[in-house]
Every structure is written in C-alpha cells, then in structure tokens.
BADO-834542 format. One line per 5 residues: number of its first residue (from 1); their letters; for each residue x, y, z of C-alpha. Coordinates in nm, 3 decimals, padded with zeros to 5 digits, always signed. Layout:
residues N
NUM) a) X:Y:Z ~ ...
END
This chain:
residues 375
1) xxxxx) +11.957:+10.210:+11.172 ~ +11.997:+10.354:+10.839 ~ +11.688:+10.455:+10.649 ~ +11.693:+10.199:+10.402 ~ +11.714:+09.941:+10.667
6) xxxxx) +11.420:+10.106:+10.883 ~ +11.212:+10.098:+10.502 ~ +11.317:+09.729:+10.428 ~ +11.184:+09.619:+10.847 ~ +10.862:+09.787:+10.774
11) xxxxx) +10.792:+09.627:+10.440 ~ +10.899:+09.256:+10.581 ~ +10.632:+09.349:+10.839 ~ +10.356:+09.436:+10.628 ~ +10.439:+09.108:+10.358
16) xxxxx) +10.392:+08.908:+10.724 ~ +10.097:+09.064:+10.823 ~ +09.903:+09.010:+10.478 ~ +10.008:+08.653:+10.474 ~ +09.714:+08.628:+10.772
21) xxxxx) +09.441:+08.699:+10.509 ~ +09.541:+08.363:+10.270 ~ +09.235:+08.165:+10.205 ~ +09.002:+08.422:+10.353 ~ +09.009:+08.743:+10.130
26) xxxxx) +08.983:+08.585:+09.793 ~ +08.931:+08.698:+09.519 ~ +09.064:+09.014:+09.653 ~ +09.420:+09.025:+09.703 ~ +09.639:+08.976:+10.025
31) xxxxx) +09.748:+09.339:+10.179 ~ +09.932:+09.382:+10.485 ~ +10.007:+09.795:+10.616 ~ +10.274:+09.938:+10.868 ~ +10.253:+10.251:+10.986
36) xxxxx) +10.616:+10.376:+11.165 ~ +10.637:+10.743:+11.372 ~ +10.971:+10.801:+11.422 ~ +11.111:+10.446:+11.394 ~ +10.844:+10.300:+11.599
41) xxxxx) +10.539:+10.091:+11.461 ~ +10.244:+10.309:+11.568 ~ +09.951:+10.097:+11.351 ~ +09.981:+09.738:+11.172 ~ +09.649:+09.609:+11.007
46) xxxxx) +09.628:+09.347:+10.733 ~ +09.322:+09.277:+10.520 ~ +09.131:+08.987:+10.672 ~ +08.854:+08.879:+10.470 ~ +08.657:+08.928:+10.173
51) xxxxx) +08.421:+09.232:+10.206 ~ +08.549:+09.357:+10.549 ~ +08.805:+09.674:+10.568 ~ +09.111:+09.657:+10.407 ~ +09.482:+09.666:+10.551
56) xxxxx) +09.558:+10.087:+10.481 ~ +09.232:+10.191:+10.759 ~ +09.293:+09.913:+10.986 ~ +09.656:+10.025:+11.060 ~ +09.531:+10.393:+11.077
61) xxxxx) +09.272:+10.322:+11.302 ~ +09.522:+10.119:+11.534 ~ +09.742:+10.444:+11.475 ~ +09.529:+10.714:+11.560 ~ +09.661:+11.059:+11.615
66) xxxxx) +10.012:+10.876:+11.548 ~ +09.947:+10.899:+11.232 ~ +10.027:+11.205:+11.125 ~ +10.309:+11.311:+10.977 ~ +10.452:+10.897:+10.998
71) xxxxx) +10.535:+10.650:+10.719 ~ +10.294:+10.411:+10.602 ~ +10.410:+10.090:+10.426 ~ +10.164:+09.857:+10.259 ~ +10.221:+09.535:+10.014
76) xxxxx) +09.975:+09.663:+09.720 ~ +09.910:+10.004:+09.561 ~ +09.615:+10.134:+09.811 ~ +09.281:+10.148:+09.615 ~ +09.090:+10.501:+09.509
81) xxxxx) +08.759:+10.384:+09.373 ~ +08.455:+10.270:+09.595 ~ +08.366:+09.889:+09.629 ~ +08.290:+09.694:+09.931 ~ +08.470:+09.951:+10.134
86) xxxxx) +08.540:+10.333:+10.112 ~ +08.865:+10.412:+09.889 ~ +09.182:+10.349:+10.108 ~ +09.361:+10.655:+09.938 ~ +09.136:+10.878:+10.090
91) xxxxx) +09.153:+10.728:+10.415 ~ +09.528:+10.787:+10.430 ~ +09.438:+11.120:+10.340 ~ +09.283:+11.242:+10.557 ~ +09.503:+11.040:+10.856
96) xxxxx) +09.753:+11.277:+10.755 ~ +10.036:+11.069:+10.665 ~ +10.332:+11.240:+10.517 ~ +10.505:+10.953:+10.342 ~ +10.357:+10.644:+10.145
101) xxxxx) +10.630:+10.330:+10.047 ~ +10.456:+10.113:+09.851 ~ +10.559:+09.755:+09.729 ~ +10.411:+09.688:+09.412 ~ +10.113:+09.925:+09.154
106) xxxxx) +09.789:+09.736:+09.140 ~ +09.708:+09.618:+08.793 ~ +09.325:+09.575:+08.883 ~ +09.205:+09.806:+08.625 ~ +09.025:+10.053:+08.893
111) xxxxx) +09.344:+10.115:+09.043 ~ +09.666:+10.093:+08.853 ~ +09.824:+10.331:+08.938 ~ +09.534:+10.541:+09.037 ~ +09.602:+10.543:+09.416
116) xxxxx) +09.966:+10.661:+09.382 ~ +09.857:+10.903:+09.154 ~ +09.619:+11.066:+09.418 ~ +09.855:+11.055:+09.688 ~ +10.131:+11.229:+09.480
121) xxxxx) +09.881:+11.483:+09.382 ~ +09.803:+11.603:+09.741 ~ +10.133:+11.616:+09.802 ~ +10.216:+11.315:+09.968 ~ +10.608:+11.128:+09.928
126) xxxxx) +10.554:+10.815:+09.744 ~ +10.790:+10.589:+09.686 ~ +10.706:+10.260:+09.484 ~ +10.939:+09.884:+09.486 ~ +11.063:+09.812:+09.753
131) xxxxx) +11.059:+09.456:+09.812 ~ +10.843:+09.411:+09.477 ~ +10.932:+09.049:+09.409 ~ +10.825:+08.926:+09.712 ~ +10.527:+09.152:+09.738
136) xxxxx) +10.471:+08.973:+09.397 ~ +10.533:+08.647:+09.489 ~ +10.330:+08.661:+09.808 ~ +10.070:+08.750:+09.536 ~ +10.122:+08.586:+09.249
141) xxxxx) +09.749:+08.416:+09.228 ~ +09.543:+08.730:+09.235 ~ +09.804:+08.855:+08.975 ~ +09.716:+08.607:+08.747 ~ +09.382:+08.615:+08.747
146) xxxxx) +09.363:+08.989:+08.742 ~ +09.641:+09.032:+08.399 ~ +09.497:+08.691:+08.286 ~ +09.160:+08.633:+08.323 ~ +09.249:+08.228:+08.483
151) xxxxx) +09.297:+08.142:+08.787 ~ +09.619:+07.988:+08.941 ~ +09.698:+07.621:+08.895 ~ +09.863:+07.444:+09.182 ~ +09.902:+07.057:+09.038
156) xxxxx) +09.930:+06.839:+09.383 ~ +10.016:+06.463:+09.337 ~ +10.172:+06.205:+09.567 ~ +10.418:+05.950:+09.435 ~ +10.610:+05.639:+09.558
161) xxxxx) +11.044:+05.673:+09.532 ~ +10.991:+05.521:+09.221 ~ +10.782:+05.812:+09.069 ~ +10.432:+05.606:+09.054 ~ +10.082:+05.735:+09.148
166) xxxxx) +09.939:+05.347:+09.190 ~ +10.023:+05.014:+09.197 ~ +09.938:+04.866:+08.823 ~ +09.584:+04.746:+08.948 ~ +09.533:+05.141:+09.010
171) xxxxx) +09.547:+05.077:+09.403 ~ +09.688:+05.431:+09.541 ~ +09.500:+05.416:+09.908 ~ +09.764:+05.509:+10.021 ~ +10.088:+05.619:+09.925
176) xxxxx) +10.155:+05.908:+10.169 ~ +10.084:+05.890:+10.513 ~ +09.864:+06.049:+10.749 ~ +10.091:+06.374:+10.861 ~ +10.123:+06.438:+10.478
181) xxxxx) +09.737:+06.405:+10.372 ~ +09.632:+06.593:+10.669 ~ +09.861:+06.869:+10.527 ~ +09.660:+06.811:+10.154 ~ +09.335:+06.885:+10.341
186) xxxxx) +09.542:+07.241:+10.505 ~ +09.581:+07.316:+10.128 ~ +09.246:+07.241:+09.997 ~ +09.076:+07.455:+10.281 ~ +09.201:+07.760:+10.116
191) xxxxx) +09.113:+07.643:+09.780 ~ +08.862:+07.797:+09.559 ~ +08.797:+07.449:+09.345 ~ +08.924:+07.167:+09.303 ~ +08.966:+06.992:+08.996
196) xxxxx) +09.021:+06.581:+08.888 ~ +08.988:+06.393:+08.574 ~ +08.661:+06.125:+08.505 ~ +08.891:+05.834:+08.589 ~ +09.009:+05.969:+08.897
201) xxxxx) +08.623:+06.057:+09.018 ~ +08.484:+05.692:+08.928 ~ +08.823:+05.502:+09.028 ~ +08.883:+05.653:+09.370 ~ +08.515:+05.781:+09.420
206) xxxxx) +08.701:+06.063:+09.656 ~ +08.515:+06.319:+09.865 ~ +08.752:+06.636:+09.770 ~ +08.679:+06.816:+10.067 ~ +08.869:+06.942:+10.338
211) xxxxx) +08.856:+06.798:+10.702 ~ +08.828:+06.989:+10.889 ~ +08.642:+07.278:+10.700 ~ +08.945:+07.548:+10.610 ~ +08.897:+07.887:+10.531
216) xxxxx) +08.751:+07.815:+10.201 ~ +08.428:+07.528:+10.074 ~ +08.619:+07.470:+09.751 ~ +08.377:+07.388:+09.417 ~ +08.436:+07.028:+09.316
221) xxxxx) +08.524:+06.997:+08.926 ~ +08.516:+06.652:+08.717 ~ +08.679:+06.651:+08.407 ~ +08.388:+06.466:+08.260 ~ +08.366:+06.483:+07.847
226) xxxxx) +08.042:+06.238:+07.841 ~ +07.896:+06.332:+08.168 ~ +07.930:+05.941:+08.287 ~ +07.956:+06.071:+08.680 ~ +07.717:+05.771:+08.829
231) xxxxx) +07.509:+05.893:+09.096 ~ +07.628:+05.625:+09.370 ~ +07.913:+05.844:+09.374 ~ +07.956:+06.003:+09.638 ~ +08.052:+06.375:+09.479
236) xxxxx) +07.707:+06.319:+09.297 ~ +07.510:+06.207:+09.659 ~ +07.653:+06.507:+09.843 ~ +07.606:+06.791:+09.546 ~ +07.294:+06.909:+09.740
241) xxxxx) +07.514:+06.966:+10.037 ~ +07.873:+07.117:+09.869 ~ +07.895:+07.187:+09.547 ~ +07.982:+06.991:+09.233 ~ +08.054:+07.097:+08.859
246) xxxxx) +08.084:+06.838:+08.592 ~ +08.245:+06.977:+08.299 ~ +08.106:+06.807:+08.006 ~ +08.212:+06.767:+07.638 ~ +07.944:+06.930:+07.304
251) xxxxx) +07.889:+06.568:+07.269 ~ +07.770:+06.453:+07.610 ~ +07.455:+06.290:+07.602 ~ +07.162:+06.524:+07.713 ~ +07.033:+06.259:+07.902
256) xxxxx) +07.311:+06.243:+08.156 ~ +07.366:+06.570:+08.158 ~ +06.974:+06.642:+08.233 ~ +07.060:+06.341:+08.570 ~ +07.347:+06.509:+08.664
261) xxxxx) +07.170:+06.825:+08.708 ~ +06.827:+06.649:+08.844 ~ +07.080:+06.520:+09.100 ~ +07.197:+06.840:+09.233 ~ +07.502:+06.882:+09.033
266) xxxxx) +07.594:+07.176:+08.770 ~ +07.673:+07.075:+08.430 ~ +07.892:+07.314:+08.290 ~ +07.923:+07.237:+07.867 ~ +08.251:+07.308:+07.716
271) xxxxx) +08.192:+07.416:+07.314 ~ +08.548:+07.303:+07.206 ~ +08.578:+06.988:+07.020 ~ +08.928:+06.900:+07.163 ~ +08.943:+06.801:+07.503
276) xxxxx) +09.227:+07.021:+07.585 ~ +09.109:+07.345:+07.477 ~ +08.791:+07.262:+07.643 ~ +09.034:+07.245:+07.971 ~ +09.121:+07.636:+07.839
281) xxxxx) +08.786:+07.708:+07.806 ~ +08.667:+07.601:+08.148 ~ +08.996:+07.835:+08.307 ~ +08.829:+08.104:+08.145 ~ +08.503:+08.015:+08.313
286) xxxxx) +08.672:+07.969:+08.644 ~ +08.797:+08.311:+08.596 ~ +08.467:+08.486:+08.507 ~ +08.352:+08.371:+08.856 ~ +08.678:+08.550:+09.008
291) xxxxx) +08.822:+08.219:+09.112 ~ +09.190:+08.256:+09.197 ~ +09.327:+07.912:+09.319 ~ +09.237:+07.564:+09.202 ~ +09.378:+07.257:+09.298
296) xxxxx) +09.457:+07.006:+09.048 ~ +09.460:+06.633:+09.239 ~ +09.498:+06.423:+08.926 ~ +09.479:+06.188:+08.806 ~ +09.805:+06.142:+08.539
301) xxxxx) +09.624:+06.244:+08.178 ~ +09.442:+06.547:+08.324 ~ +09.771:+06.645:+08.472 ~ +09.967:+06.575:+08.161 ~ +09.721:+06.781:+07.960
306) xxxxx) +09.732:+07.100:+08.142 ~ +10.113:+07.047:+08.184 ~ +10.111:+07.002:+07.792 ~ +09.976:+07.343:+07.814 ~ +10.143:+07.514:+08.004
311) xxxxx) +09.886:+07.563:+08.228 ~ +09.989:+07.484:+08.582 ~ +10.128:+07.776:+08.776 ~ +10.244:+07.532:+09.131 ~ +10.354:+07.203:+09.210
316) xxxxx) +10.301:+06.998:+09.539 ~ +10.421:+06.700:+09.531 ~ +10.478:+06.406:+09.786 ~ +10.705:+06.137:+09.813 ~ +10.713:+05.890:+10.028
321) xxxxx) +10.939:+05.584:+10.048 ~ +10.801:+05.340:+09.933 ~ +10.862:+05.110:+09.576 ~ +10.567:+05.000:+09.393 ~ +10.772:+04.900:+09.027
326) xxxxx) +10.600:+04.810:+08.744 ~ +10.583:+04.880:+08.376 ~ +10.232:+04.955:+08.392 ~ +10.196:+05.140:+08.697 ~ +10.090:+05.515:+08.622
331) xxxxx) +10.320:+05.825:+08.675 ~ +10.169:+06.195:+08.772 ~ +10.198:+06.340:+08.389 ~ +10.099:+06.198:+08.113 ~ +10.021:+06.341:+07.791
336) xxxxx) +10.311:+06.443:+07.550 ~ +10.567:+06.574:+07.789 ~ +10.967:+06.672:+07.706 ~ +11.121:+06.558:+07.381 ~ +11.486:+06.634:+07.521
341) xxxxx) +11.575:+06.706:+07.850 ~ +11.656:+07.075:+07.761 ~ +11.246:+07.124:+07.752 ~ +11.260:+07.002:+08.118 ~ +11.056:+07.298:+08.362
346) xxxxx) +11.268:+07.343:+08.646 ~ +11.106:+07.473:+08.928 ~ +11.206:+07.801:+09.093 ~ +11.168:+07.864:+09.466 ~ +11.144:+07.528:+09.568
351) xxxxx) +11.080:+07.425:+09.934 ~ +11.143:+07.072:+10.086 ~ +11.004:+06.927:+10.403 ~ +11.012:+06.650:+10.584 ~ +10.663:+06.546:+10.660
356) xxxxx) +10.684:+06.268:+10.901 ~ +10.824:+05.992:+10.630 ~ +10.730:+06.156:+10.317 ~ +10.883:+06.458:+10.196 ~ +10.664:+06.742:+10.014
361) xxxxx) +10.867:+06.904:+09.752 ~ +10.706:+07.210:+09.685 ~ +10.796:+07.469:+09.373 ~ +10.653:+07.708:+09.099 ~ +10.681:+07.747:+08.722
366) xxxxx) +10.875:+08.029:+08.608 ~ +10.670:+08.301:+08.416 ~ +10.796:+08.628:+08.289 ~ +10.675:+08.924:+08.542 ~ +10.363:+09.084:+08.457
371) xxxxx) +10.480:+09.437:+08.318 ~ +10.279:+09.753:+08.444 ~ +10.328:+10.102:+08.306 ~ +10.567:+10.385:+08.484 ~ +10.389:+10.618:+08.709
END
C-alpha cells in the first residue's frame, strides 16, 4: 500500500469516527483521530460530547507507548489554548508523535492555525488537506456558526406528489407515514431549536419534540410578531417543562407578551420593523447562544421568507404518494421565490431514500467555501 493510500485509510477512519459525536458535542465541533505505527491503527478516539476530552488524547491514551514516533490523523486542526479540556497540541506533544496529517485549519479564532503552528515549531511533520472537503462537509454547521455568527438552517417539510403541504382546509395530519415521521423525530433529537411560523403553532398546535428524547432537548421557537400564542396550546402548557421562545415583533402588545412570560415561556423582542429582518435578527441571537443547528418545520410563508433570504443552509424533504389537488392548497415556500427558472437553487449532494412509501429527498445549498489564511 502506497503512502498516499495508507494517509487517505486513516483520514476515512477518523471522518467515521467523529461522525459518533453528532448531536452530542455541540456547539463544539465533530473530531474524529487515528493514530497508525507502522501501518497499523495503534489508537482511534473521537470527541464524544460537549465538555468531555476531545478526539487527539483519547486516541493517545488508547495508543500508549505506541505512540511514539507513529502518525496521527485527525478531522480538525488540534486546539492549543485551554477550555473545557487541556490543549490537545500539547498532548500530542508530549505522546511523542513524529508526524501530524491534518484535514482541515480551525477557524475558531483561538486556534486557526495556532495548533499547526506549535506542532511545526517543535519539530513535528505536518501536513494539512487531505480529504478537506469532506472534513468540511462533515462539518459544515459548526463552520457556519463559527465564520458567521448564525447557526445552520436545515428547512424540513413533507409534501404530497403534487407538491402540497395540506389539503385546502389546511388538513396535513398526515401526509407522510409513520417510518418517515419517526425518522423527523431522529432529526430533531440532535437539534439545537426548532423553529415554526404563528400559523403553524395555532393551526397544528404541535408538540415539536422528539420521541423518544435524542441526543439533544431542542428550544422551541414561534415566529410570533404579536405574541398571539394562546395558552391552551400546548407549547405554552408544557414551557415549564421544555423550553419555549416566542419571538415577538416591536409592536407586540405588552400585555401578551407579559402572559407569555407569566406562563413560563421566553419572549424574545425582535427591534426590526420588517418581519424578515427580524428573522435575521433572531439568527444572530441564536448564534450568540452558540446554537449550531435549527430545524425549520414550516409552515409555507416562514419557509418562503428565509428562502427569500437566502437563509436556509439544508433541505429535508418528504414525499409521499399521495394527490391532494387544489388551487388553494398550500405549497412548502412561499414568499417571492424565482422569477425565471435560471434563479432556481439546485441542490448539491443530494441523497434519496426510500422510506417505507415516502421518499426523503435530502440536499444542501451551495455556498462558496469559507477561505482561511496559508500557514
């Protein structure tokens, strides 16, 4: 096995291995490690959940005295500073590893670049890219968020063969069946919130939780610009148990706002006029409270607005076959949409499955890469 080959099986590894943490190491990112002596793996370790050790001393530990003079390969730029855990450069360091191939530089600003830096300057062979683009898709969330400041948008919708959401009495209960909403609640369980329009949350009256509990209790957001949330609903009667934000317009009555809150709920208070940029605005909160995936579940003008925007980041979306018809009948997005076809978003890595009946086609908008300086 040529080198190249040995370098490219190591790196698949560690991309597998930090796959394992999805869901549970948010807002941190997903890091998987390798360590090979003499092309045999010697240490694997992958970063499993927030505030516990990361990937680099978990593979060294499993390692030991293999370690050194061997090859380590890890999916993200290993971190120098100290946070929850001890500096990961270091602990390579000191493990005595002769070699470092690293996927892709961290651009969290106490790293970038940092790490490599210090492993270069004790002498250490580092060689950074292999594999990149799927190192960055694998982590294309915490990217985001970190270059960004907003968390990453997955829009999720289910639709008849037709292309409707409901029948034109807004009946949608349902459209998908029970194989493909029990994968909806696998999705939601590694969400960090969970986000739906007013209509939606007094139509439907849905609980937006996952069952069973995932890995994650995702914060329920209403898209609320007059804070009219009644409190028979049931997001509003369970707030004292999980969590519930209404994001209200400047112009929301303090009355309902001061109810919501009495109830158990937080009223969060947008300061743009414009609905939209109020949708911005609350992104930006989002990200403040290092939130890196939210779930957008509808309903079509909410979806339409941030698709307007170009806000989005993911699609998951369900078909099943079934016709509902009807001039009336509502669609996923709304809002302004295409002009000509040419404007059309065409998804890139899509992935189809059969669920049962339905089929979940599954895809993301394409975004430039985020550029990070030479080191």
């Amino acid at each position: 096995m040529s080198p190249s080959d040995a370098d490219r099986r190591g790196m698949t590894r560690a991309l597998e291995l930090a796959l394992r943490g999805q869901g549970f190491v948010e807002p941190n990112p997903m890091v998987g490690c390798v360590v090979v002596q003499q092309n045999r793996i010697v240490g694997e370790g992958w970063h499993a959940r927030f505030g516990e050790r990361h990937a680099e001393p978990v593979a060294l530990e499993a390692a030991g005295a293999a370690a050194r003079g061997a090859t380590l390969y890890v999916s993200l730029e290993p971190c120098c500073h100290h946070g929850k855990t001890g500096p990961c450069s270091q602990a390579i360091l000191e493990a005595g590893i002769a070699r470092v191939v690293v996927a892709q530089q961290d651009p969290f600003a106490a790293v970038a670049g940092g790490g490599i830096a210090e492993l270069r300057r004790a002498g250490l062979t580092v060689e950074v890219g292999l594999m990149e683009p799927e190192a960055r898709w694998l982590n294309a969330p915490y990217l985001k968020r970190v270059t960004t400041g907003r968390p990453w948008l997955i829009a999720k919708w289910a639709v008849s063969l037709d292309g409707k959401i409901a029948s034109r009495s807004g009946d949608s209960a349902w459209i998908t069946g029970p194989q493909a909403r029990r994968r909806v609640h696998q999705l939601r369980g590694r969400m960090d919130a969970i986000l739906v329009g007013s209509r939606t949350a007094l139509v439907d009256n849905p609980r937006l939780t996952a069952r069973p509990p995932g890995a994650r209790t995702p914060l329920r957001i209403v898209i609320d610009s007059q804070a009219r949330l009644p409190e028979t609903s049931y997001l509003v009667r369970t707030a004292a148990e999980l969590p519930v934000l209404v994001a209200a317009g400047p112009a929301a009555p303090v009355a309902r706002c001061r109810r919501l809150r009495q109830a158990g709920c937080e009223v969060w208070v947008g300061t743009a006029e414009d609905r939209d940029q109020r949708l911005l605005e609350l992104c930006d909160e989002l990200g403040r409270r290092q939130m890196t995936n939210v779930l957008v579940e509808g309903g079509g003008c909410l979806l339409g607005s941030l698709f307007d925007a170009a806000a989005f980041d993911e699609v998951y979306g369900f078909v099943a076959p079934k016709l509902i018809g009807g001039t009336d009948a509502p669609s996923p997005l709304a809002g302004r949409g295409c002009l000509n076809m040419d404007q059309a978003i065409t998804l890139e890595g899509v992935r189809l499955e059969l669920i049962d009946s339905d089929i979940l086609v599954q895809g993301r908008i394409p975004r430039p890469p985020t550029t990070l300086p030479a080191i």
